[in-house]
C-alpha positions in Angstrom: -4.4 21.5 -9.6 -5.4 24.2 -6.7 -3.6 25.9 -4.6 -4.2 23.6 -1.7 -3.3 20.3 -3.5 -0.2 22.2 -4.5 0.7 23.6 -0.9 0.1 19.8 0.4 2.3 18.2 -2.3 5.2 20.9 -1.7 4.9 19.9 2.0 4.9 16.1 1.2 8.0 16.6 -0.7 9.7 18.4 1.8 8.9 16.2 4.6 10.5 13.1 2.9 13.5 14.8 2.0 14.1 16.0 5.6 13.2 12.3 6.6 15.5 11.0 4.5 18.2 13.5 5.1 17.5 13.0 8.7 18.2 9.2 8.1 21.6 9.6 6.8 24.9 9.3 8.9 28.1 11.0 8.8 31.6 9.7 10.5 35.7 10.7 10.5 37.4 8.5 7.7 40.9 8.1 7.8 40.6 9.7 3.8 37.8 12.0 5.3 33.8 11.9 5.7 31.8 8.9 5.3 28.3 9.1 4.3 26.0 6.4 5.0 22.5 6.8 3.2 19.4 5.7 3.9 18.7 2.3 4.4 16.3 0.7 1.5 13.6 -0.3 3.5 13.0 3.1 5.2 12.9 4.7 2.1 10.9 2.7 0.2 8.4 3.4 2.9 9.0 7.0 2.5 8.2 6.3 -1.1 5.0 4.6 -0.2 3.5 6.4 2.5 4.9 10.0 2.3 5.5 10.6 -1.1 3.0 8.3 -3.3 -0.3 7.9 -0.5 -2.8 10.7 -1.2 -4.7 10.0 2.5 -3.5 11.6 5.6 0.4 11.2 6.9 0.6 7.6 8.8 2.9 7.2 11.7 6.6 6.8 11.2 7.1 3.1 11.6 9.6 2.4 14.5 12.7 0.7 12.3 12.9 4.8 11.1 14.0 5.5 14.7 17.1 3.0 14.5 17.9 4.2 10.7 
């Protein structure tokens, strides 16, 4: 593996942790912080597209907006 393929998987990986990090949402319990993860389908298609899809990044498909 070269440098480059290395640099472009590090950034692949990065960018769909902060996408699915970005996806999560945080509200006041009564017993303290609730944490609602990602929803399935967004990150299966984080799976598909970001992590597993050697070709260029695609567009982030609008149901990630509402996530």
């Amino acid at each position: 593996m070269d440098r480059l393929d290395m640099l472009i998987r590090s950034i692949r990986a990065g960018y769909g942790s902060s996408l699915l990090l970005g996806s999560w949402k945080f509200e006041d319990g009564q017993e303290g912080i609730i944490c609602s993860k990602t929803p399935m389908d967004f990150g299966q298609w984080i799976w598909e597209n970001i992590l597993q899809t050697p070709s260029d990044l695609p567009e982030i498909p609008s149901f990630a907006y509402n996530a």
